[in-house]
C-alpha positions as CSV (number, residue, x, y, z in Angstrom):
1,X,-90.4,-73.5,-57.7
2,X,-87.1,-71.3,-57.2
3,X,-85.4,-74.5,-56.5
4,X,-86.8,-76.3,-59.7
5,X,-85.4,-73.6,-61.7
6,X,-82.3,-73.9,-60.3
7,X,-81.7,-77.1,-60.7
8,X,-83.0,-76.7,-64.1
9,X,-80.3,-73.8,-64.9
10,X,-77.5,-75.9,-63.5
11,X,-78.5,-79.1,-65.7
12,X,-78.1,-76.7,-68.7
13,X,-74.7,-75.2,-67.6
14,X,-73.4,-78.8,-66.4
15,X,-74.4,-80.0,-70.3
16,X,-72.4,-77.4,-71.6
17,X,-69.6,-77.9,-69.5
18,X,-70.1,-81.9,-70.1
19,X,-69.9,-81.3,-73.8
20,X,-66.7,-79.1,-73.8
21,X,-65.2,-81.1,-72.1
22,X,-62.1,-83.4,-72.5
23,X,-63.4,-87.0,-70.9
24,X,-60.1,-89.3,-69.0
25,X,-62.3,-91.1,-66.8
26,X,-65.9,-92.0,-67.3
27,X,-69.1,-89.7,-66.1
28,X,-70.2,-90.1,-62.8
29,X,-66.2,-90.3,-60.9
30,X,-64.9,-88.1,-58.5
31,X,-65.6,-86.3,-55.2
32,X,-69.7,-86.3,-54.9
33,X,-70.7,-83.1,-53.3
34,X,-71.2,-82.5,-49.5
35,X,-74.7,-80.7,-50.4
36,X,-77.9,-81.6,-52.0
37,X,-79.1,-78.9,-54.7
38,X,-81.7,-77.4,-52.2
39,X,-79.2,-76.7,-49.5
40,X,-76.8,-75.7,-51.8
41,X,-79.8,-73.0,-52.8
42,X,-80.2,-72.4,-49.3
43,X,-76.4,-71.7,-48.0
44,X,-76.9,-69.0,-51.2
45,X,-80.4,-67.9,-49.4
46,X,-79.4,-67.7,-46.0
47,X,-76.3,-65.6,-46.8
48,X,-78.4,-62.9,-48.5
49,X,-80.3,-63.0,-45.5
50,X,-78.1,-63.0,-42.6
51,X,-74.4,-62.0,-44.2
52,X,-72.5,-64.4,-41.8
53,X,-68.9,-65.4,-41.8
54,X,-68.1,-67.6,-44.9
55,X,-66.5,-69.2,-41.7
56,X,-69.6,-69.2,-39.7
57,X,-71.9,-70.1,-42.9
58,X,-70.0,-73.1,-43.5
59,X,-70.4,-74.7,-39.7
60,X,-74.4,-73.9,-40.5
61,X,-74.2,-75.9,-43.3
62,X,-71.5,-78.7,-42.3
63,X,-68.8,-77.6,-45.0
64,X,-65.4,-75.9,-44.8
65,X,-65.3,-72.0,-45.3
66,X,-64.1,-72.4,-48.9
67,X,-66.6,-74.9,-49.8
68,X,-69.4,-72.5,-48.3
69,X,-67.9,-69.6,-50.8
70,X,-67.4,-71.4,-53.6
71,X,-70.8,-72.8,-53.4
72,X,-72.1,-69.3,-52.5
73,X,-70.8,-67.4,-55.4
74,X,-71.6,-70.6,-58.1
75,X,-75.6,-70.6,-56.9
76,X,-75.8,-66.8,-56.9
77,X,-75.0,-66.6,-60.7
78,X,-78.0,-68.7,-61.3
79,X,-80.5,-67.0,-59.0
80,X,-79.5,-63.7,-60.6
81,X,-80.3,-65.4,-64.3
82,X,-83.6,-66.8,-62.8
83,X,-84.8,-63.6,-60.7
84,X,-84.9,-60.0,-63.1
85,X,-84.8,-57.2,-60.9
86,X,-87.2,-55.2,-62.5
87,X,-90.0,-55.1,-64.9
88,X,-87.8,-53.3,-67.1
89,X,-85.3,-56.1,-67.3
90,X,-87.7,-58.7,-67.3
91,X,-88.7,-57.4,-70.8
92,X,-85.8,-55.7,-72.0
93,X,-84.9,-58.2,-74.8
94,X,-88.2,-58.3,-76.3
95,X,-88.1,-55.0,-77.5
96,X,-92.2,-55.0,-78.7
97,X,-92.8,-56.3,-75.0
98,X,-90.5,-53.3,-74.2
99,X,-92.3,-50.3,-75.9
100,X,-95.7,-51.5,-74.4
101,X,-94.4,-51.7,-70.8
102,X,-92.9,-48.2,-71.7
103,X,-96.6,-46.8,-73.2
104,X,-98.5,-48.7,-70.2
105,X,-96.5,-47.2,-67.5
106,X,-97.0,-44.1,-68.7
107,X,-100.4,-44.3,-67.0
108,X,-99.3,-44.0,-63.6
109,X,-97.1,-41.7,-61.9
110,X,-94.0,-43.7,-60.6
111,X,-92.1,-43.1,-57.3
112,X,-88.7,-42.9,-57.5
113,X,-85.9,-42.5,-54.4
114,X,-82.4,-43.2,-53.6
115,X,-80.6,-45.5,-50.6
116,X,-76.5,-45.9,-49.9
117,X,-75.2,-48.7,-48.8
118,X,-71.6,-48.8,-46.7
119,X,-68.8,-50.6,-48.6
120,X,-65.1,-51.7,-47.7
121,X,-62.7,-48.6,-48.0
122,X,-61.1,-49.1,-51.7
123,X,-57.3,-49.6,-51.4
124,X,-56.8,-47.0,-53.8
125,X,-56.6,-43.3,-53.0
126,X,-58.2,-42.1,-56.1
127,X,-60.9,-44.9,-55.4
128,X,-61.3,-44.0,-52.3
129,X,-62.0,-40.3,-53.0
130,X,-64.4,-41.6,-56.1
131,X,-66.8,-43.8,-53.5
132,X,-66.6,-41.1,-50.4
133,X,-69.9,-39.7,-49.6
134,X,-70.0,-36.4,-47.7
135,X,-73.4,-37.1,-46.3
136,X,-72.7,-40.0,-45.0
137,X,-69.2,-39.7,-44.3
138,X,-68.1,-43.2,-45.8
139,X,-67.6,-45.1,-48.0
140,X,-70.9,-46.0,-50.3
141,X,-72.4,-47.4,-53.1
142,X,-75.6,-45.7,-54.0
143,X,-78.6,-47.7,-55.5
144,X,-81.9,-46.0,-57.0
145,X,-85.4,-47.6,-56.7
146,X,-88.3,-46.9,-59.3
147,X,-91.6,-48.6,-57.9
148,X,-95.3,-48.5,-58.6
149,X,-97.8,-46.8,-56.7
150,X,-98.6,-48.7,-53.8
151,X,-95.4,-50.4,-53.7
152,X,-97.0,-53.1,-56.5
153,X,-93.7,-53.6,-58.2
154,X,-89.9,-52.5,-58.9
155,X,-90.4,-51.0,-62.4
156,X,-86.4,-50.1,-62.5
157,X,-83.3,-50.2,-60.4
158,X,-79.6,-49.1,-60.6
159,X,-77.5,-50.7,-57.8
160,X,-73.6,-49.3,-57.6
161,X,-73.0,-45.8,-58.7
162,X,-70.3,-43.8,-56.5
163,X,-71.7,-42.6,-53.3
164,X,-71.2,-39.1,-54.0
165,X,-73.2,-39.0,-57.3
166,X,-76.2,-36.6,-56.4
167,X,-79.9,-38.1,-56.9
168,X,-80.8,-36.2,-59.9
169,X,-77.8,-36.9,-61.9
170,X,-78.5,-40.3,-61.4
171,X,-82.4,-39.6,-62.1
172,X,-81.5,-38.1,-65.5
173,X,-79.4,-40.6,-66.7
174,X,-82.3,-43.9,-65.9
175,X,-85.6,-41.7,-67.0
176,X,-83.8,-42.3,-70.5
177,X,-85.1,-45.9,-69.9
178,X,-88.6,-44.6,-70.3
179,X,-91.3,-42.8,-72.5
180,X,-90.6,-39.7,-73.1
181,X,-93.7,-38.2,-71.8
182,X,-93.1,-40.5,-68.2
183,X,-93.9,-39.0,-65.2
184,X,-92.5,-39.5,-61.4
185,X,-92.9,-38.5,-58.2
186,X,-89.7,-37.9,-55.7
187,X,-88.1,-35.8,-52.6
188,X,-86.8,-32.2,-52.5
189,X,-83.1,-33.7,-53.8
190,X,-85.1,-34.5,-57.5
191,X,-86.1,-30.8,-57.6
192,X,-85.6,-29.4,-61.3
193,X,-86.0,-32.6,-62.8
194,X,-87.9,-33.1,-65.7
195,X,-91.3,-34.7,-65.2
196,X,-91.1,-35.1,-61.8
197,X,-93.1,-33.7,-58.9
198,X,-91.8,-32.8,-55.6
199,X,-92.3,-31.6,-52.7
200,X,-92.5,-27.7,-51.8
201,X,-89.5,-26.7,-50.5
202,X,-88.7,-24.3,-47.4
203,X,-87.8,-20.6,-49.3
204,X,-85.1,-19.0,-47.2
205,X,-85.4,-17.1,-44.5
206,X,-89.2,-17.7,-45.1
207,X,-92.6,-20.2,-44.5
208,X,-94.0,-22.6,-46.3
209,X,-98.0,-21.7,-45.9
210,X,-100.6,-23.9,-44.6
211,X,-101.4,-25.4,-47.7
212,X,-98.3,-25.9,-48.6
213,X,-97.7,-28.1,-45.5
214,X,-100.6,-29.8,-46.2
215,X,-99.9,-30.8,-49.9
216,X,-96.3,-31.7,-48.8
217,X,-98.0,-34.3,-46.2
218,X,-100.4,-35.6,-49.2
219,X,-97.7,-36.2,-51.3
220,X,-95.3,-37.7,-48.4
221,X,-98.2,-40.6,-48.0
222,X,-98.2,-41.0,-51.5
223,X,-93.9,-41.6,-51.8
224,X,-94.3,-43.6,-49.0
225,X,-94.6,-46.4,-50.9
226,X,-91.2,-46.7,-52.3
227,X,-89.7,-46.4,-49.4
228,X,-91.7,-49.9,-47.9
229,X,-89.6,-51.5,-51.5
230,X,-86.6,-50.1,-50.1
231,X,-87.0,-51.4,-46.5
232,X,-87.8,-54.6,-47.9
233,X,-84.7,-54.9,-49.7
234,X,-82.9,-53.9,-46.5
235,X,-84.2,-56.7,-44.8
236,X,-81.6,-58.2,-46.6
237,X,-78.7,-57.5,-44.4
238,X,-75.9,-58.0,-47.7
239,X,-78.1,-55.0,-49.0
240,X,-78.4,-53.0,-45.6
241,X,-75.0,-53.3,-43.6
242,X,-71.1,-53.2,-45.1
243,X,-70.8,-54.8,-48.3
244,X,-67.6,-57.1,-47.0
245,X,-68.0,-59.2,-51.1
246,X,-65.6,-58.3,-54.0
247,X,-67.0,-54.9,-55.2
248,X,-67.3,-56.9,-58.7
249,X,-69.8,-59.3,-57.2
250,X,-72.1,-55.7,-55.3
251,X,-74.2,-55.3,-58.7
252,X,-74.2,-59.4,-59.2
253,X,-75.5,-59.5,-55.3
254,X,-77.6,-56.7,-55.6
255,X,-80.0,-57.1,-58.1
256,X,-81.0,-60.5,-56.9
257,X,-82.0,-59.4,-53.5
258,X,-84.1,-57.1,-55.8
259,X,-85.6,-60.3,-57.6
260,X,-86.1,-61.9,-54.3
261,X,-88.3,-59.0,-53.4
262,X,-90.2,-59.1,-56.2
263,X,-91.3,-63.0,-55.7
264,X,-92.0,-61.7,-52.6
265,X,-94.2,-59.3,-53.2
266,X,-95.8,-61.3,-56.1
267,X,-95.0,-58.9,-59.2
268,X,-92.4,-61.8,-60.3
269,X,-93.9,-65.0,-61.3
270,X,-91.5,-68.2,-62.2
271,X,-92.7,-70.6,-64.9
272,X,-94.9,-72.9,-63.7
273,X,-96.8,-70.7,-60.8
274,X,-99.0,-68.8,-62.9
């Protein structure tokens, strides 16, 4: 079905094209292409998976290293327009769709938590200073995950921020995507957030008591659950090792892995599954 919207997407944007278009020769000349729609799909696919060479990519699929880019970066575009990221994007331009996702959520406590990802060392100094992240000495984006309990669905992600920017900045700026009266759940680096539990933290120089041990290790089971979205992303190595793409294509990238996930895990369905 991911391949039938596809090649329904294309068929729009080749009509467009067609219709713009300036006609010398007649419909149906020139170079036919070296790849069928489905491996075209694939090459995309495969690349999200595995991050090979463009090099390498294209001796997989029998195609120069240009062709194997080209083609990469053209099906990409369309997956991203076929696979929202998030419940919240999925229904973003219906804003009525929009305020009920926003009053239904509401319901359940949502489980938020932060990854970085490693990206080539900007060129700039300034840049470079911009995207370096202390903690993990490098070069990062950083991406934040809001899921469901029980890992059920990605209700919102942002993908790309500067490394350095700390978790709860980050978590004050999204929660304005939400009800007002939205609660979460996230680690010690969300603590004095608002509406959002955490985990007791260690005073200094003191204990944490029994109890509190054991309500930290209750609520640690419960989180747990975003991270199994985030290691499912990661299986994706473009979303787990080096980001080697044009930083304008990480965000493009990004949030289609997140898509892919959610047809994974079934909270995406494409027109004509249901």
């Amino acid at each position: 079905m991911l391949v039938q919207q596809a090649k329904l997407i294309n068929q729009e944007q080749l009509a467009e094209v067609e219709r713009k278009k300036v006609r010398v020769n007649a419909p149906g000349g020139g170079r036919k292409p070296k790849l069928t729609l489905e491996e075209s799909v694939c090459l995309c696919l495969f690349y999200l998976r595995q991050m090979p060479t463009f090099e390498i990519l294209g001796i997989h699929f029998d195609v120069s290293k240009t062709e194997a880019n080209d083609t990469f970066h053209y099906w990409i575009k369309i997956l991203r327009v076929i696979l929202p990221s998030s419940l919240l994007e999925q229904v973003e331009a219906q804003e009525s769709e929009m305020m009920i996702v926003q009053e239904l959520l509401t319901e359940f406590e949502l489980i938020v938590d932060s990854m970085e990802q490693p990206r080539e060392r900007p060129r700039d100094n300034k840049e470079q200073k911009k995207y370096f992240s202390g903690k993990k000495k490098q070069h990062t984006f950083k991406n934040q995950v809001v899921s469901m309990p029980e890992a059920k669905e990605i209700v919102d992600v942002v993908v790309g921020v500067k490394g350095p920017t700390s978790d709860i900045s980050l978590f004050r700026k999204q929660q304005q995507k939400f009800a007002a009266e939205q609660s979460f759940q996230g680690d010690k680096a969300y603590i004095g957030g608002t509406n959002i539990s955490t985990p007791h933290k260690k005073p200094r120089n003191g204990k944490l008591t029994a109890e509190q041990k054991e309500e930290n290790k209750v609520f640690s089971s419960n989180r747990v659950f975003v991270e199994h979205i985030i290691r499912v992303i990661k299986i994706f190595r473009v979303a787990s090792e080096r980001f080697r793409l044009h930083p304008d294509t990480y965000e493009q990238v990004i949030l289609t892995v997140c898509g892919l996930v959610r047809l994974r895990i079934s909270s995406l369905i494409l027109p004509g599954l249901s």
